[in-house]
KOLSENU-204253 format. One record per residue: chain; residue in one letter; y, x, z of N, C-alpha, C, O, CB in turn. Coordinates in steps of 0.05 Angstrom, whole numbers. Glycine has a CB too. Layout:
(A A (Y X Z) (Y X Z) (Y X Z) (Y X Z) (Y X Z))
...
***
This chain:
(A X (-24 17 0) (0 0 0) (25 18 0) (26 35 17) (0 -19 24))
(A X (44 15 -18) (76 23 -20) (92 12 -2) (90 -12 3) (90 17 -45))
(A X (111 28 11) (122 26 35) (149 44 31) (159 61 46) (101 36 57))
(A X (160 29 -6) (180 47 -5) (218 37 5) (241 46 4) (176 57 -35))
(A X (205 18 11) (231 7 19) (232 7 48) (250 -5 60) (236 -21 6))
(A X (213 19 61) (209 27 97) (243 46 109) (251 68 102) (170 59 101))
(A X (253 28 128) (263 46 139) (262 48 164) (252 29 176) (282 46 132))
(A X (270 71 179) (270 83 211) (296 85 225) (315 95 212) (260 113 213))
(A X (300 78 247) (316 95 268) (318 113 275) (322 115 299) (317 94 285))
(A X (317 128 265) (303 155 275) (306 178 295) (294 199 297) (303 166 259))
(A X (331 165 312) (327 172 343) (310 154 353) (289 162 361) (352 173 361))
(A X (314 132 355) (296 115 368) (264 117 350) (250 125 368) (311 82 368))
(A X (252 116 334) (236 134 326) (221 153 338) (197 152 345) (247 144 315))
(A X (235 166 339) (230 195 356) (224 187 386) (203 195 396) (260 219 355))
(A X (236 175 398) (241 165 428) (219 147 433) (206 145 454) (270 149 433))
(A X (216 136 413) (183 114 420) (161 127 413) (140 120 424) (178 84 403))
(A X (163 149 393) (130 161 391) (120 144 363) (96 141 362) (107 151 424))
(A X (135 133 342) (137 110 325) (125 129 310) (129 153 308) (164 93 315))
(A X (102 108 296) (90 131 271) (82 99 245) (76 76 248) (47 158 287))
(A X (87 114 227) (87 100 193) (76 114 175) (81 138 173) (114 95 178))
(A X (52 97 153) (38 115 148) (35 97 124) (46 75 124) (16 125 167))
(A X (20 106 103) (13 91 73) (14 106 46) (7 130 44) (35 67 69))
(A X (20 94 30) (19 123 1) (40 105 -14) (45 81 -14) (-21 131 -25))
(A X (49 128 -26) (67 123 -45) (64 124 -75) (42 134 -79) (83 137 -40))
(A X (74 119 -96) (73 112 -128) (91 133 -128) (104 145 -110) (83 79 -144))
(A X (91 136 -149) (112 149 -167) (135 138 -173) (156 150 -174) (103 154 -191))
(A X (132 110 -178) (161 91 -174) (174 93 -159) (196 84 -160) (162 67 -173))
(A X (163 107 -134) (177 102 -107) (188 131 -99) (202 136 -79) (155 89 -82))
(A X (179 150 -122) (192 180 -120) (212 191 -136) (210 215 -141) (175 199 -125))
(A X (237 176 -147) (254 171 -185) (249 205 -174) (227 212 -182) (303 150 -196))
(A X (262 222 -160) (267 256 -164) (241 270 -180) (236 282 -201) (269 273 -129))
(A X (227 262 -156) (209 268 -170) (188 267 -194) (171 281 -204) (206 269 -160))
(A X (200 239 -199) (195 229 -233) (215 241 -252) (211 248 -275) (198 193 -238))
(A X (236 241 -238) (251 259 -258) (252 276 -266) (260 278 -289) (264 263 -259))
(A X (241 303 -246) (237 332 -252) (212 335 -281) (211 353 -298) (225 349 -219))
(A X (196 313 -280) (179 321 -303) (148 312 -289) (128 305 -303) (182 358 -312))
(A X (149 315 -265) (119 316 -255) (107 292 -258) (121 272 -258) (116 324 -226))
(A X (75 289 -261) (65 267 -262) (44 268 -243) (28 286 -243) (59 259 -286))
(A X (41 245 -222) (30 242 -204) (16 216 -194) (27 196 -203) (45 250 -193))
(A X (-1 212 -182) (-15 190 -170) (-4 182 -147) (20 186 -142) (-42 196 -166))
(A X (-20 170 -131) (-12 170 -98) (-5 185 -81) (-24 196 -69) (-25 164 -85))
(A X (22 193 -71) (16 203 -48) (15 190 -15) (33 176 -6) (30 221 -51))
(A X (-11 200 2) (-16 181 23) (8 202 46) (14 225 43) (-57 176 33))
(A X (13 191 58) (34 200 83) (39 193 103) (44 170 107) (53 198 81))
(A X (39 215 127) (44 195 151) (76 208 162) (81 231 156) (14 198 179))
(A X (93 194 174) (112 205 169) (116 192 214) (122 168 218) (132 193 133))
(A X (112 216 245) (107 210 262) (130 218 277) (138 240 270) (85 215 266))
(A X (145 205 302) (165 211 316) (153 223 339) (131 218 349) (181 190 321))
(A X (175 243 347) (164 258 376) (187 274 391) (211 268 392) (139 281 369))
(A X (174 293 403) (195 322 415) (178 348 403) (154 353 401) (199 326 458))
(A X (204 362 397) (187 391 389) (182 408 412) (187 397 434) (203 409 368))
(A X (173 435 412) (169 446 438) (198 461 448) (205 479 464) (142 467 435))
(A X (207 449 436) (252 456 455) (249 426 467) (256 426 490) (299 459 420))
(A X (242 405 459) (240 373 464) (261 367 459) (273 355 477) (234 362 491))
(A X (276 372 433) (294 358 428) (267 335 403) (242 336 400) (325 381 415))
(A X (288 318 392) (276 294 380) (266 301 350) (285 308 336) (298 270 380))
(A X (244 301 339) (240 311 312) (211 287 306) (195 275 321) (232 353 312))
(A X (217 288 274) (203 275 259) (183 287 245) (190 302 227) (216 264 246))
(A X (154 284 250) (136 304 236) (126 291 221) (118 269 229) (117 319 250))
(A X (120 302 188) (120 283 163) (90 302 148) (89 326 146) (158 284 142))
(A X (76 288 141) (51 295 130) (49 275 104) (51 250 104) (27 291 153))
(A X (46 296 79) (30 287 58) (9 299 40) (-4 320 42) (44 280 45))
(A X (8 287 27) (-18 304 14) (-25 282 -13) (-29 257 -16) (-52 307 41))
(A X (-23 303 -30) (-29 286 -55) (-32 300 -88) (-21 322 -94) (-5 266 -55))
(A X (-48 284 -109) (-45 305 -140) (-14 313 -148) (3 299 -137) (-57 287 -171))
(A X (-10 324 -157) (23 329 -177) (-1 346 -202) (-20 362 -200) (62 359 -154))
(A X (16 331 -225) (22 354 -243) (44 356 -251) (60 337 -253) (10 357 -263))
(A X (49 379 -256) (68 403 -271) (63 407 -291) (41 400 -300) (68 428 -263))
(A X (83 422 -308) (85 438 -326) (87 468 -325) (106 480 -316) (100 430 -336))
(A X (65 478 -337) (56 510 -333) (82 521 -344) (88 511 -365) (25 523 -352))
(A X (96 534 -337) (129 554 -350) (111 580 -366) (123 599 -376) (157 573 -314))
(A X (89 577 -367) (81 606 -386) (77 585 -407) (97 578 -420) (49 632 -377))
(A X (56 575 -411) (47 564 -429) (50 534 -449) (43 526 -472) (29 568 -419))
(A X (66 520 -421) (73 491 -416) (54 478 -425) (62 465 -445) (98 479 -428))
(A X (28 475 -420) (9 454 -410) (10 449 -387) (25 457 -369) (-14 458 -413))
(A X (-16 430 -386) (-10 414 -356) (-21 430 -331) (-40 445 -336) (-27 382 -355))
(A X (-14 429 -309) (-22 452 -293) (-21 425 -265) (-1 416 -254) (4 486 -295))
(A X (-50 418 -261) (-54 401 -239) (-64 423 -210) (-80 441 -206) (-79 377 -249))
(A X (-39 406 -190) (-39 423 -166) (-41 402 -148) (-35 380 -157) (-14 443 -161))
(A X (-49 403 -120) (-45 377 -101) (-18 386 -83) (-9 409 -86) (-76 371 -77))
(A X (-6 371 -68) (8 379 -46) (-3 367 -22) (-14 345 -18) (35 372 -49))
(A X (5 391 -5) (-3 388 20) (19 391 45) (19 414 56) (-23 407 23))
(A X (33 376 53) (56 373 68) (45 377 94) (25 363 99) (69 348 64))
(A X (55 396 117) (46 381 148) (87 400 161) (90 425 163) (-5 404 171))
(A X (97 391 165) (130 386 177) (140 376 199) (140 352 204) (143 371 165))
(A X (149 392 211) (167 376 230) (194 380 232) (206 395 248) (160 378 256))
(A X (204 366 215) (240 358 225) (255 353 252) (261 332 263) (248 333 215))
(A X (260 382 262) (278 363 284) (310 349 276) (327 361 262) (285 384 310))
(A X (312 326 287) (339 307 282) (363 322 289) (363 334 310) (340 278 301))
(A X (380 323 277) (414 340 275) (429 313 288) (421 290 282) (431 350 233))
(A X (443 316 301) (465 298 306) (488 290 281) (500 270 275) (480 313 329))
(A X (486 316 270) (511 317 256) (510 338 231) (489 350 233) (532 325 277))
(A X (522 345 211) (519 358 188) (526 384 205) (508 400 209) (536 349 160))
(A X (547 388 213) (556 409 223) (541 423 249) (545 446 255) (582 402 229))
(A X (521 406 263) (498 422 278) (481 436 259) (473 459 263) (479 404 296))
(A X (474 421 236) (451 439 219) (466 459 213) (455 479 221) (438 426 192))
(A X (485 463 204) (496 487 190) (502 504 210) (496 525 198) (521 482 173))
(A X (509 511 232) (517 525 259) (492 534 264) (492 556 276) (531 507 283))
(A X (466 522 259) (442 523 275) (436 557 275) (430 557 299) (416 503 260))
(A X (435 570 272) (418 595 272) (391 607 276) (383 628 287) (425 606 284))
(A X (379 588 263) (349 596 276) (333 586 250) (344 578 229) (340 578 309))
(A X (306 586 254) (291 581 230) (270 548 229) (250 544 216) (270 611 229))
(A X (289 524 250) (278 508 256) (284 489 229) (307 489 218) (286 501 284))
(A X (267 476 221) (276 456 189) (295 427 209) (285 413 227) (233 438 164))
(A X (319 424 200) (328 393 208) (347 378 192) (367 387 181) (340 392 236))
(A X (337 354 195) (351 333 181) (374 317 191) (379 313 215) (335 315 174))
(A X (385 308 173) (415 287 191) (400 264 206) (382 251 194) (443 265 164))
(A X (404 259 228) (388 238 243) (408 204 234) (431 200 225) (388 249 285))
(A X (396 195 237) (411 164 229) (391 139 226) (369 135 216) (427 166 197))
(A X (408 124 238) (400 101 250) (381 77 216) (370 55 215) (437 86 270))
(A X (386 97 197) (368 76 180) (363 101 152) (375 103 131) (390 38 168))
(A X (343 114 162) (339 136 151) (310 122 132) (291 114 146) (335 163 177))
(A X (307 119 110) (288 119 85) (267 135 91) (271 160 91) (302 129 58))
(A X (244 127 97) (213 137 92) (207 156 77) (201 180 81) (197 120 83))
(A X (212 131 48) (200 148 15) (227 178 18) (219 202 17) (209 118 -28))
(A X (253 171 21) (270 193 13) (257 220 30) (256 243 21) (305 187 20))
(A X (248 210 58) (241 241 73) (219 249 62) (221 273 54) (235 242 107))
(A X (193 237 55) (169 237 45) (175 257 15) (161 277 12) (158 204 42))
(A X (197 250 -8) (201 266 -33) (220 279 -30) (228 294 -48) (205 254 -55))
(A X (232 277 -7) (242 312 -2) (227 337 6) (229 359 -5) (259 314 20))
(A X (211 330 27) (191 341 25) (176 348 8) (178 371 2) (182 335 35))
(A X (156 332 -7) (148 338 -30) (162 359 -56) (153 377 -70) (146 314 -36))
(A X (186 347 -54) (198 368 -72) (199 395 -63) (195 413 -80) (223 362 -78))
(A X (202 402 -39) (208 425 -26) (182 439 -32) (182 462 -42) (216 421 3))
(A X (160 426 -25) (134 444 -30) (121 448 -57) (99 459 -59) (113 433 -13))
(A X (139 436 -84) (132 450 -104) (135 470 -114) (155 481 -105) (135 444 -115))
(A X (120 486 -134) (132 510 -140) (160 517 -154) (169 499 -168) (115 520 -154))
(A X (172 536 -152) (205 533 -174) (190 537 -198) (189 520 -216) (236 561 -170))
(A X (176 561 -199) (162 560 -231) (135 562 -228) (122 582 -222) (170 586 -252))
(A X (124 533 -234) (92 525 -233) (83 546 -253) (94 549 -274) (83 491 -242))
(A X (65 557 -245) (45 570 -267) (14 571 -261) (9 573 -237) (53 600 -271))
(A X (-6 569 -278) (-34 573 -279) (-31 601 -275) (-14 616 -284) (-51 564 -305))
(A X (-54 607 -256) (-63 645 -249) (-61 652 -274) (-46 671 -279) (-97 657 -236))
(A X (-70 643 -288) (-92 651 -320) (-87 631 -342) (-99 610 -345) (-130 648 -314))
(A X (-65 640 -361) (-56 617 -382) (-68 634 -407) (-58 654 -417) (-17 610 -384))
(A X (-89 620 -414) (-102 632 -443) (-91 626 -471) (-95 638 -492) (-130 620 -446))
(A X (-72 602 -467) (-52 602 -489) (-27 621 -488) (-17 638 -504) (-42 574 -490))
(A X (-23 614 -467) (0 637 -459) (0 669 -464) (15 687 -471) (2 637 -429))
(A X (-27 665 -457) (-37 706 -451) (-45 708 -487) (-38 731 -494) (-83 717 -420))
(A X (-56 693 -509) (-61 696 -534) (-37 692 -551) (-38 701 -574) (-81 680 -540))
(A X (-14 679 -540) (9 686 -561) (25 708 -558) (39 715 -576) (26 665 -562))
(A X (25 724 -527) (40 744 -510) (21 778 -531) (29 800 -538) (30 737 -464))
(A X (-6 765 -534) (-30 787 -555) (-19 792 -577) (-11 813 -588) (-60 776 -566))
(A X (-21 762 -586) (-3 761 -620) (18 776 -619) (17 794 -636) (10 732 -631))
(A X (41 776 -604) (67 787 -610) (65 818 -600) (83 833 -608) (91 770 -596))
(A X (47 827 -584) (53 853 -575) (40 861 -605) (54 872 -621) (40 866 -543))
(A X (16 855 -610) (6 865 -635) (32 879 -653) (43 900 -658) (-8 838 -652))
(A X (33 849 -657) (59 852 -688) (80 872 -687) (91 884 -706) (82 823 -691))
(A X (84 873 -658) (117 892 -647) (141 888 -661) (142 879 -683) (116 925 -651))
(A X (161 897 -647) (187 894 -660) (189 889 -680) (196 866 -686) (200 909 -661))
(A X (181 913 -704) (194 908 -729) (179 898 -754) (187 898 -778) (206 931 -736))
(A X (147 887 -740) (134 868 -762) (155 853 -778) (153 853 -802) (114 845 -747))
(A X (177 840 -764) (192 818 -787) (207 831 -800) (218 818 -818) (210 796 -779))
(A X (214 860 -801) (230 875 -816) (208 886 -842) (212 889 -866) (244 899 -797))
(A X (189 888 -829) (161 902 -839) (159 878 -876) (158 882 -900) (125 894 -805))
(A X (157 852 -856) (152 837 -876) (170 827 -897) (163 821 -920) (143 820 -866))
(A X (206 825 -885) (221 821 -909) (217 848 -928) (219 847 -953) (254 815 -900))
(A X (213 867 -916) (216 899 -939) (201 898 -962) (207 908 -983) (206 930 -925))
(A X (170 881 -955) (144 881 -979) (161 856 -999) (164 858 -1023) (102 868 -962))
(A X (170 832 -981) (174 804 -999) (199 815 -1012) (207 799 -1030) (179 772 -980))
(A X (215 838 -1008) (236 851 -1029) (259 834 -1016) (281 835 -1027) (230 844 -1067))
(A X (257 821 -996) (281 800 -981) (292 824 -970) (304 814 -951) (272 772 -954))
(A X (296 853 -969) (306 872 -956) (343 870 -962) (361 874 -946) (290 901 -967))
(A X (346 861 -991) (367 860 -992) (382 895 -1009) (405 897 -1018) (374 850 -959))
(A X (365 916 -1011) (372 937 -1012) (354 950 -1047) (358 973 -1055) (366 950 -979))
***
């Protein structure tokens, strides 16, 4: 079941121990339909708590197929994601930015979107440039051209008399 129109409190959230859980479509991800990726369900649980400072944080779990597009080769390059996060809640834009430390946190607010934390996340744990270990189209056209080298196309206007000279 889609649960993309779910929203949270998300101090209060956090304060009750509130947990929401279900999978999402792709309809319910536009970013990430937009970047290119094509995907199935992703299932998610998205749980309120205290971190071990005990301030208030939201710990968000998903897991699901994506594909990509391979940047060597651009075929399809199927990867899963595997989300496990905990957000602690910011008061304010200007606490996150002051923060100094290496804790992940979000703007806390009283009607904070499910799906939006769920494909931020998601987005975050994709690759910047997806690639297969091993692109055999990729690695056979990279063959072809070292073959040929530089000045094969010079090589070849000089025989077709296109030299010009």
């Amino acid at each position: 079941m889609s649960r993309a129109g779910t929203l949270i409190d998300g101090p209060q959230f956090a304060r009750d121990r509130g947990v929401v859980s279900g999978t999402l479509d792709i309809e319910a991800l536009p970013r990430l339909a937009a970047s290119g990726s094509r995907t199935a369900r992703h299932r998610y649980s998205v749980s309120g708590g205290a971190n071990a400072q005990g301030r208030p944080c939201l710990t968000i779990e998903v897991t699901g197929p994506v594909s990509l597009v391979c940047q060597r080769c651009l075929g399809a390059l199927d990867s899963a994601v595997e989300v496990d996060v905990a957000l602690e809640l910011a008061e304010s834009e200007r606490a996150i930015a002051a923060a100094d430390d290496d804790v992940d946190r979000v703007l806390a607010s009283r009607a904070m979107g499910v799906a939006e934390l769920v494909e931020d996340e998601v987005l975050l744990a994709l690759p910047m440039a997806p690639m297969h270990e091993r692109c055999e189209a990729g690695a056979d056209a990279r063959a072809a051209q070292q073959r040929a080298g530089p000045f094969a196309a010079l090589a070849r206007l000089r025989r077709s008399g296109g030299g010009g000279g």
